[in-house]
Each structure stands twice: as structure tokens, then as C-alpha cells.
C-alpha positions in Angstrom: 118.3 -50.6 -28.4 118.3 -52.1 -32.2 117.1 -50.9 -35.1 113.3 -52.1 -36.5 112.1 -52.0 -39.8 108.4 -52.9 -38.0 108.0 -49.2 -36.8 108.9 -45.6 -36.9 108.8 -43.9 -34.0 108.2 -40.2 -35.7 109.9 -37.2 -34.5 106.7 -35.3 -33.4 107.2 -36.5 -30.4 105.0 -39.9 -30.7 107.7 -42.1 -29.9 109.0 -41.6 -26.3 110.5 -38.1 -25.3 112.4 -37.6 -22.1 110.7 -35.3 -20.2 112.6 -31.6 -20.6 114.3 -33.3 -24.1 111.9 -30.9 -26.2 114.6 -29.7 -29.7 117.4 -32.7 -28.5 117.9 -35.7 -30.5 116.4 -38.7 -28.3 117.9 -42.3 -29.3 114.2 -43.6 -29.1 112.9 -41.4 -32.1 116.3 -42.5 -34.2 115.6 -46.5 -33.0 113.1 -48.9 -31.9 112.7 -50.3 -28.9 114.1 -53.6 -28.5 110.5 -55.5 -28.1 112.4 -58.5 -27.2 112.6 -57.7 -23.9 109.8 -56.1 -21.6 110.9 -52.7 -20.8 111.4 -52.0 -24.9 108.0 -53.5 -25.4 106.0 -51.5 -22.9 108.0 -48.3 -24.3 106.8 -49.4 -27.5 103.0 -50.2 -27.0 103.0 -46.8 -24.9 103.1 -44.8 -28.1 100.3 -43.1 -30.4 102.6 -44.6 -33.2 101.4 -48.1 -32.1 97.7 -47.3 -31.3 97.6 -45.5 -34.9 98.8 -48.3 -36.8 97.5 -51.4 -34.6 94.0 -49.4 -35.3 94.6 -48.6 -38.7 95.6 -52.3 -39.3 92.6 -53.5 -37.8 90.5 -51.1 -40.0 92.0 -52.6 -43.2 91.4 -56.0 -42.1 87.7 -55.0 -41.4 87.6 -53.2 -44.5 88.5 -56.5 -46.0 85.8 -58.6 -44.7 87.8 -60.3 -42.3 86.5 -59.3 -39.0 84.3 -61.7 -37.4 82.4 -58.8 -35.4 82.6 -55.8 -37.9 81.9 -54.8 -41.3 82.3 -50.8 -42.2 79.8 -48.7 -44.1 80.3 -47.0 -47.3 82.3 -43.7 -47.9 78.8 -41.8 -48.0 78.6 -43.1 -44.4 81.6 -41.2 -43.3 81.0 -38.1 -45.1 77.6 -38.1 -43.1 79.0 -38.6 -40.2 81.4 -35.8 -41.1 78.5 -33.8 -42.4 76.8 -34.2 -38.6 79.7 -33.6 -36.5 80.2 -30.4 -38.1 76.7 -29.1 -37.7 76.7 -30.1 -33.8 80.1 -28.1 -34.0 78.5 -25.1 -35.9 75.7 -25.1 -33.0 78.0 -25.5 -30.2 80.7 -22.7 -31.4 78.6 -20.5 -34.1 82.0 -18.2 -33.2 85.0 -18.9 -34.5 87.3 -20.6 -32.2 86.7 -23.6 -30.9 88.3 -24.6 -27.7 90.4 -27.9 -26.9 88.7 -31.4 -25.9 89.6 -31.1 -22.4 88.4 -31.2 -19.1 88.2 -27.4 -19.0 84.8 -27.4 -20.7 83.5 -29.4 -17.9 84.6 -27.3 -15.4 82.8 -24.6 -17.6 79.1 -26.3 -17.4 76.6 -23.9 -16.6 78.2 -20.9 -18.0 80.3 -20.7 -15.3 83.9 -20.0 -15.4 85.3 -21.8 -12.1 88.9 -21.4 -13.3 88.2 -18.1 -12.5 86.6 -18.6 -9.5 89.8 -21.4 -8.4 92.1 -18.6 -9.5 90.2 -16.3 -7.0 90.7 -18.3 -4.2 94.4 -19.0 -5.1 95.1 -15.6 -4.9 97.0 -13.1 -6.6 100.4 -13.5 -4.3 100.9 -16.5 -6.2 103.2 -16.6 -9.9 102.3 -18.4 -13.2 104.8 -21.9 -11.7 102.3 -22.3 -9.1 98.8 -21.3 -10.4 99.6 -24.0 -13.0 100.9 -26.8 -10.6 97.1 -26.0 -8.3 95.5 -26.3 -12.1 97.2 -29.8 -12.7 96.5 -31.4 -9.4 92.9 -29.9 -9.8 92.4 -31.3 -13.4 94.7 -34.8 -12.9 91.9 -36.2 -9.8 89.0 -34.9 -12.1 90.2 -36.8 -15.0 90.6 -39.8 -12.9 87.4 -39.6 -11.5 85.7 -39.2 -15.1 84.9 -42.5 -16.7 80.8 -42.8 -17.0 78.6 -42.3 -14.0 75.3 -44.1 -15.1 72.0 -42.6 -16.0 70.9 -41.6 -13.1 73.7 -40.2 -10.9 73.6 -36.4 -10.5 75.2 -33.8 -8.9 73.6 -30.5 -7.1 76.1 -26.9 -6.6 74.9 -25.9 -3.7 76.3 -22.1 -4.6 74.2 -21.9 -8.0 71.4 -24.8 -7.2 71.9 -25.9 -11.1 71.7 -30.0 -11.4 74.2 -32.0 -13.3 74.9 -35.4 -14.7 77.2 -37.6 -16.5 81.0 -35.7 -17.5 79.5 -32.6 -16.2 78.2 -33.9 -13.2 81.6 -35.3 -12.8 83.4 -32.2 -13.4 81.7 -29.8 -11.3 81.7 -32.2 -8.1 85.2 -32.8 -8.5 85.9 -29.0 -8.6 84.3 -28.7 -5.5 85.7 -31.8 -4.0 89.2 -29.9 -4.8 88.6 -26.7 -3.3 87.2 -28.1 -0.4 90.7 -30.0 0.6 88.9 -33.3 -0.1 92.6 -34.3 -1.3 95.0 -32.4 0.3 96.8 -33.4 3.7 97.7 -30.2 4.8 95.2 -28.2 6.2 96.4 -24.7 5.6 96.8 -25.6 1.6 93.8 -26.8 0.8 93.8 -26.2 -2.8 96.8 -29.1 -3.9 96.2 -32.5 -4.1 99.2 -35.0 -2.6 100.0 -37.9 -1.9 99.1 -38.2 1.6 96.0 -37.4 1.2 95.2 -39.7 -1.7 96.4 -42.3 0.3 93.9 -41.9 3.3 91.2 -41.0 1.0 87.5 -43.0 2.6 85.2 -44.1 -0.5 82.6 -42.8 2.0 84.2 -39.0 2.1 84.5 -39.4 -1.8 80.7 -40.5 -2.0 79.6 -37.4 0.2 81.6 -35.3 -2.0 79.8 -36.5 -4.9 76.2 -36.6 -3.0 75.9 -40.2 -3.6 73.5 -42.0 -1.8 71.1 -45.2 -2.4 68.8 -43.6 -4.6 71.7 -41.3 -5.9 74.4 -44.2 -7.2 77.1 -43.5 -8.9 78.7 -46.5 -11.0 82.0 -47.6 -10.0 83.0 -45.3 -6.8 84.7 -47.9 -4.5 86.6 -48.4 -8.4 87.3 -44.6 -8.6 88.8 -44.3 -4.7 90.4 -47.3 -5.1 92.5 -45.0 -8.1 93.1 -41.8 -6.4 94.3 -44.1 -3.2 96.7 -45.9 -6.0 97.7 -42.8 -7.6 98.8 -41.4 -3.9 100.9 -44.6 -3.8 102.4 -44.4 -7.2 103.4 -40.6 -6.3 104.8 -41.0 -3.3 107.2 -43.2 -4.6 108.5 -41.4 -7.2 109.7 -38.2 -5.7 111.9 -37.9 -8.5 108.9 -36.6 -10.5 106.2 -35.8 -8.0 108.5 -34.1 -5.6 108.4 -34.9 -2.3 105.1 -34.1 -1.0 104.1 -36.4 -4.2 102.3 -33.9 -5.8 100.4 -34.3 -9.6 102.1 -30.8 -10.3 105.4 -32.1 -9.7 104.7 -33.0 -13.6 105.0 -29.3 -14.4 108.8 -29.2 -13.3 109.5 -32.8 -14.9 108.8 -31.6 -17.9 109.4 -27.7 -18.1 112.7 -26.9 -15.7 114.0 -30.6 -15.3 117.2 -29.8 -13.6 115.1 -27.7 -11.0 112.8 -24.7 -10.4 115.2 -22.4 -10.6 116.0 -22.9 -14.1 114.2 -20.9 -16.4 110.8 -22.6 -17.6 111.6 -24.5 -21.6 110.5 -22.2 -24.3 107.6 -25.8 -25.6 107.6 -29.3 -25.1 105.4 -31.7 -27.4 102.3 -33.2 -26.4 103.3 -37.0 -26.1 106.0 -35.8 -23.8 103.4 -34.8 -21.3 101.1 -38.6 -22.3 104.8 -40.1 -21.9 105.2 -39.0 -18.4 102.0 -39.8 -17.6 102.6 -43.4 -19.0 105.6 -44.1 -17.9 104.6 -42.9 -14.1 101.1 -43.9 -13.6 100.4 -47.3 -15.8 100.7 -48.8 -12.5 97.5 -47.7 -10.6 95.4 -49.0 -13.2 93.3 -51.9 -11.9 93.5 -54.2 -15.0 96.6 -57.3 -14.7 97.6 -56.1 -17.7 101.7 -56.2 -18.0 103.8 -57.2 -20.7 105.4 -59.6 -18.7 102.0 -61.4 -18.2 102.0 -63.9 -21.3 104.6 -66.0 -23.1 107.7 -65.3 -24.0 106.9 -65.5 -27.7 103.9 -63.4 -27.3 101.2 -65.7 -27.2 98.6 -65.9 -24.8 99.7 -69.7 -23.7 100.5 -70.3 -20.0 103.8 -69.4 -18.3 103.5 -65.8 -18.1 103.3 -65.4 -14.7 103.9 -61.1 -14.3 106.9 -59.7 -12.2 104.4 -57.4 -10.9 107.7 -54.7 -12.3 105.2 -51.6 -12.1 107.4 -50.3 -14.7 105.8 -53.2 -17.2 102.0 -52.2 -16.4 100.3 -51.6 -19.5 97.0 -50.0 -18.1 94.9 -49.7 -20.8 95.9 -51.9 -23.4 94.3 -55.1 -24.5 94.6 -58.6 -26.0 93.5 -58.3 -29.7 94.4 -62.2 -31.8 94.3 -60.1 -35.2 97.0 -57.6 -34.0 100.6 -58.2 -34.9 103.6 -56.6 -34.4 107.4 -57.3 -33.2 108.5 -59.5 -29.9 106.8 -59.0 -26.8 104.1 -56.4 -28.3 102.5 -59.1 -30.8 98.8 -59.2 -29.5 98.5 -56.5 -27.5 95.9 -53.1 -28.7 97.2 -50.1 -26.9 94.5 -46.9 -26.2 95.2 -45.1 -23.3 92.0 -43.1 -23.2 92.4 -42.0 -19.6 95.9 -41.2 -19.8 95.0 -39.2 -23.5 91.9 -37.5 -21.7 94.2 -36.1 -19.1 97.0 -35.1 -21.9 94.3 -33.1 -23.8 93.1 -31.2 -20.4 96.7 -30.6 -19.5 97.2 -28.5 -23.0 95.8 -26.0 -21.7 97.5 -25.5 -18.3 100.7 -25.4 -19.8 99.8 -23.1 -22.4 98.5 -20.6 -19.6 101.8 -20.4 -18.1 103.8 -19.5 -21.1 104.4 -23.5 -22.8 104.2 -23.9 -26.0 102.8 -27.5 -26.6 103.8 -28.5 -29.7 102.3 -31.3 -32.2 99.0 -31.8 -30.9 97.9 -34.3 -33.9 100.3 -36.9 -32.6 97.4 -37.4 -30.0 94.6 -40.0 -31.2 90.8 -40.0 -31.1 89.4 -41.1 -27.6 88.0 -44.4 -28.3 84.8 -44.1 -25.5 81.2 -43.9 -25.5 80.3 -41.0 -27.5 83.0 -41.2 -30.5 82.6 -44.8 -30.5 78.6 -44.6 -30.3 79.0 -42.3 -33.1 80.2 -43.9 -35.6 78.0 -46.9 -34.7 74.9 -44.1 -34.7 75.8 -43.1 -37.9 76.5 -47.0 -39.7 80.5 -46.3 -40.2 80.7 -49.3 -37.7 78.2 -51.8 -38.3 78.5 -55.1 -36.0 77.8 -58.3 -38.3 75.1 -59.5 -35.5 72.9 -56.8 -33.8 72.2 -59.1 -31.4 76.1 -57.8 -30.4 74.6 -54.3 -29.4 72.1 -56.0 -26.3 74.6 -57.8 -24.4 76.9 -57.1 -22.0 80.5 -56.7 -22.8 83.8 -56.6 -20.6 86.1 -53.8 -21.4 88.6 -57.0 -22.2 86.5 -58.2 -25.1 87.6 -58.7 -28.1 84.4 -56.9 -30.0 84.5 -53.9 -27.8 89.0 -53.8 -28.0 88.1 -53.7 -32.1 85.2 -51.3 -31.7 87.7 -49.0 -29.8 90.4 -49.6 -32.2 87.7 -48.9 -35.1 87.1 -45.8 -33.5 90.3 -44.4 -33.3 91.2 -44.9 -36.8 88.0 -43.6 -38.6 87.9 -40.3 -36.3 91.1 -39.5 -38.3 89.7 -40.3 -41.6 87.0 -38.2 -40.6 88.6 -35.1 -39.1 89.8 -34.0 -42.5 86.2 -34.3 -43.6 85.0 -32.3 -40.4 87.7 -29.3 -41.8 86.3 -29.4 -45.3 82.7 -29.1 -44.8 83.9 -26.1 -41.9 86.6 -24.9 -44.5 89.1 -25.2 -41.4 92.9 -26.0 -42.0 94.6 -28.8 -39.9 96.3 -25.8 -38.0 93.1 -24.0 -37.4 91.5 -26.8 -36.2 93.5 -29.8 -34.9 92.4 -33.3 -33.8 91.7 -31.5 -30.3 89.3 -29.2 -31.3 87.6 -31.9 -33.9 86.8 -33.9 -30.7 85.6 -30.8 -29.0 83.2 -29.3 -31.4 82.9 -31.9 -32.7 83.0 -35.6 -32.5 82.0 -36.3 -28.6 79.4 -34.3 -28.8 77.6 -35.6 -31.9 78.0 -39.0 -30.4 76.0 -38.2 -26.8 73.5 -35.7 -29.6 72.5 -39.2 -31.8 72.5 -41.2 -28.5 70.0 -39.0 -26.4 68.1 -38.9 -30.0 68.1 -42.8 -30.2 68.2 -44.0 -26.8 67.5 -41.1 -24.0 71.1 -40.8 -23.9 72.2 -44.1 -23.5 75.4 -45.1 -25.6 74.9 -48.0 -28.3 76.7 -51.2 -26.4 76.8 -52.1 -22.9 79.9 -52.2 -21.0 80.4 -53.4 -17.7 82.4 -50.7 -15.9 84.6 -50.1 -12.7 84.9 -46.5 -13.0 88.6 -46.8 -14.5 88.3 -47.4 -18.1 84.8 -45.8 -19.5 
């Protein structure tokens, strides 16, 4: 490791924790990653530190005038936007506490509390350790399974007859997929997903699951079976975390007893220790080439950079940007992570349940997808120079759409503080989490089914693994 002036990893936790090193001094929070080499540059661009300041660099340059597909509206812009998220907040939570962005509240649609009804079926015989491991394998293949599902797919419970689409949709089918056993191997424990059955998961069993049929389609479902059958792989070989059955919940242990389940469960751990693990075990079933090792030495995007295909060096979600800078290997490359920060906020809760205290919330970012990013474009805080850029299509990899995201992240932390002011909410009573969830996503899909029927503001070509 050697010392960098380019970046400061911040003690929140934003840098790189080992899991279970919650209140111990980590080398990678006192020094940089040596971004000369592959291993320190992946470690690097899998930070919030480097999404945050990549973004916020982008944002100035745009601010500027400089951006060739952007210009930003005016302050008054903002405080609108503000001044809208926190209506659609007061609507959606007239009470005072407003839940985290998470999964949960998908799980929720309806009025229905189907933790309660998973809890049932788990059992009372069963202690906190293991109600929380069934409620992270449950909420790890639902987050996976959750990027958009077109306008016209929807989903039917059969129990309550209610129709669903979109997240929702996504949600409640996926809750039912998991009771059923859809992901388990072993028939008498139905309610776990491992690795086993990941691995023999048919895109035709996950397509029943979801009642997906010819005039029922669902975008991107050989994409999203194509994941879970990935993620199988990626668990089973890495017992070390997942356990030996290569279980999601193996997570639970990593981080909160780490020399075993006997030890007595860590009093907190931070949030990015949880997006850490995540990162640093699962970049690999992404679908997208993207590795640090796939470009130049010197960071450029010229030929001979043939990839190891090191899973270690996956990048997932993390994109070529040629106005983004920073040192060695990283130079060029926009981090988000929006799956991987999706599942970090619906884990939050899962630990907190069983006695962990989840510490720094804030070093989290915005999730730069359709309904924050169609938000601020809604609202003229993102303004593309050419509105001919809005009737395209796009490729996740495109520059426009990798600033757009990048955009996004760094106005929804200009405009959380705005959000608390107009609420009269402190940073502690209502974190970055709860901003997105009252809040910001909401808004978003409120000004697009307003504008559009529902439809976002760009079109992206998906696969079911990014958006």
C-alpha cells in the first residue's frame, strides 16, 4: 500500500472495512490503495468515496459548461425539486417516521406485511441468527431480480387476487418465488436460497414464477436467471463467506461473528462494510466485461488490455467516462454500484432486526436509476443540451447516460439537505436512506406517470442486470 494525496478514504467506513473490523484501525482507511496495480485499483473504484467525488467532479465540470451532453438548471431548479420530493414524502408518510429505501417496502405493497407472514412460516423454534440469515437470502434474490420490468409486465397473488407491476410486481413475485423453494435445493428447507439451487435454476421455472408468458413479457428474464445461476457459482466458491451450502446468509456471520457462530454477535458494523462484502464477493456475476485489467496499462482505453478474467478484478457496474480522472489504473473509470447499493440499503434493516447496529448510513450514495435520475430531468436540474438525446436509445455503457447517472448521484446530495429543511428534519432524523424513500424515487416515478403514463424520461436498453 502507499500513501495518495489523490484520495481519502474516510473513516465512516467508505473506504474498504474488513468484514467483522467494525472500531479496529484498518490500513485501507489510514492509506490508499496502490492504484498502480489492479487489485488496489478495483479496491479503490469500489468505494462511495470514489463514486462521490468522480460524480461530484463531473457536476463541476457540467456546471462549467464543459459537458458536451449536459448543462444544469438554476438553484431555483433544485429547491423545486426539493420543494416536490418533500410533498410526495409528506403524502406518502403524513406520520412521522419514514422508513428506509429498501426492498422491505416492496415486500409491503398492498398493505400487506409478508415479513410477517415469512416469519410465520419460519416458525417460532427458530432464534434471531437464523430468522435473519432466511431474511437475507430472501431479500439478496429479490434485489437481483429487481432492475425494470417494462410497462406491461405484471404480476397476480393468487392468495389476495391484487395485480402488480414494475418494483412491486417484482417484489411480491419474488417473495412467493422464495417461499415456494423456487431457490432452495433441499426440499425439507424450503425457505433458504443456496447455491445448488441457483445453479440448476431453468429461465422457464423462473418465468412461471413470475407468470410470464407471450402476452405477459417481462424484459430481460433469460438476463435475470442468467444472475441468480452466476451468483450460485460465485457462492459456491467461496465457502469462506457463504459457508458451505453457499448460502447469501453466510454474509450475516462474515460480517457479525467472523471467527464463527459461536462467538457472540459484534455490538455494529458500518454500512459500506456490508456494500464491501458484497463487492468484493459478487462483482463477478455481473454480465458486463468490465475489469480493471481490461484496458491499458496507463489507463487509457487503447488496445492491449486483454482481461485476466481474475474475478477478483470485475468491476460490475462501473463505466468508462473520458472526463473522469483519477490515480493509475482507476483513471477513466465511473464507479455506481446501484445493484450492489440497492441490496446494501435492504440489508439495513435485517441486521438491525437481529440486534446490529449499522452505523454511518450517509456514506451510502443516491441510486442513480430511473426514477432519481428521471427526476431531476422531470424537474430541469438535468437538462441534456439536445432533446433530441431524450428519443433515442441508449446503452447502459454510454457516455450520456454514465454522466446522467453520475449527475444524479451528486445533485440528490445537494438536494437531501434541501428535502430536511423544507421537512425541518435533521441529518440524523432523516438520513440519505429515508430521503430516497419518502422521497426522491417516488417523486421521480410521480412526475413520470404525470408526464409520460409512467414511462422514465430516456430510453435504455436493458438486460435485467443494471436498470
Amino acid at each position: 500500500m502507499s500513501r495518495s494525496t489523490d484520495i481519502d478514504l474516510p473513516a465512516d467506513g467508505s473506504g474498504s472495512l474488513r468484514p467483522g473490523g467494525a472500531g479496529a484501525v484498518d490500513p485501507s482507511i489510514e492509506f490508499a490503495p496502490d492504484t498502480g496495480h489492479p487489485a488496489g485499483a478495483a479496491t479503490l473504484l469500489r468505494t462511495t468515496t470514489a463514486i462521490r467525488q468522480r460524480a461530484g467532479a463531473l457536476l463541476a465540470r457540467a456546471r462549467r459548461g464543459e459537458s458536451q451532453w449536459f448543462r444544469i438548471g438554476s438553484d431555483d431548479a433544485l429547491e423545486d425539486a426539493a420543494r416536490t420530493v418533500a410533498e410526495v414524502t409528506r403524502e406518502r408518510y403524513p406520520w412521522d417516521t419514514i422508513p428506509y429505501h429498501s426492498r422491505w417496502r416492496h415486500f409491503e405493497a398492498g398493505g400487506i406485511d409478508r415479513r410477517q407472514q415469512l416469519d410465520a412460516l419460519l416458525g417460532k423454534g427458530i432464534d434471531a441468527r437464523q430468522r435473519a440469515r432466511a431474511h437475507i437470502d430472501l431479500v439478496l434474490v429479490s434485489v437481483l431480480l429487481d432492475a425494470g420490468a417494462g410497462p406491461t409486465w405484471h404480476y397476480t397473488e393468487s392468495a389476495t387476487g391484487e395485480r402488480f407491476t414494475r418494483s412491486e410486481g417484482l417484489g411480491v413475485a419474488s417473495f412467493h418465488a422464495f417461499t415456494s423453494g423456487l431457490f432452495s435445493s433441499d426440499p425439507d428447507h424450503p425457505l433458504q436460497v443456496d447455491a445448488a439451487g441457483l445453479r440448476g435454476l431453468v429461465t422457464e421455472r423462473l418465468g412461471d414464477a413470475f407468470q410470464v408468458s407471450e402476452v405477459n413479457p417481462l424484459v430481460g428474464l433469460a438476463g435475470r436467471a442468467t444472475l441468480l445461476r452466476r451468483l450460485g457459482e460465485a457462492m459456491s466458491e467461496q465457502p469462506e463467506t457463504f459457508g458451505d451450502d453457499g448460502r447469501p446468509a453466510g454474509m450475516f456471520d462474515a460480517l457479525v461473528a467472523p471467527f464463527g457462530a459461536a462467538t457472540p454477535p459484534t455490538a455494529e458494523i458500518t454500512a459500506h462494510q456490508i456494500l464491501s462484502l458484497l463487492l468484493e464477493t459478487l462483482s463477478r456475476i455481473w454480465p458486463s466485461a468490465n475489469a480493471i485489467d481490461s484496458i491499458a496499462a496507463d489507463g487509457s482505453d487503447s488496445a492491449g488490455g486483454i482481461g485476466t478474467g481474475d474475478p477478483s478484478l470485475a468491476l460490475g457496474d462501473c463505466w468508462r467516462h473520458s472526463a473522469v480522472h483519477g490515480p493509475g489504473l482507476t483513471n477513466g473509470w465511473m464507479p455506481f454500484h446501484k445493484l450492489s447499493q440497492w441490496l446494501t440499503y435492504s440489508l439495513l434493516e435485517p441486521f438491525e432486526w437481529a440486534g446490529v447496529k449499522v452505523r454511518h448510513l450517509d456514506a451510502l450514495t443516491a441510486l442513480p436509476e430511473y426514477r432519481n435520475g428521471g427526476l431531476l430531468i422531470d424537474s430541469g436540474v438535468i437538462v441534456p443540451r439536445d432533446a433530441a438525446f431524450l428519443s433515442r436509445k441508449w446503452k447502459a455503457g454510454d457516455e450520456f447516460i454514465v454522466e446522467w447517472r453520475a449527475l444524479t448521484v451528486a445533485l440528490l446530495d445537494e438536494i437531501a439537505p434541501r428535502v430536511r429543511k423544507v421537512l425541518d428534519r435533521t441529518e440524523e432524523e432523516l438520513p440519505l436512506a429515508c430521503v430516497l424513500e419518502g422521497g426522491t424515487w417516488a417523486a421521480g416515478r410521480v412526475l413520470a406517470q404525470r408526464l409520460r403514463d409512467g414511462a422514465p424520461p430516456l430510453q435504455i436498453e436493458s438486460d435485467g442486470t443494471v436498470f
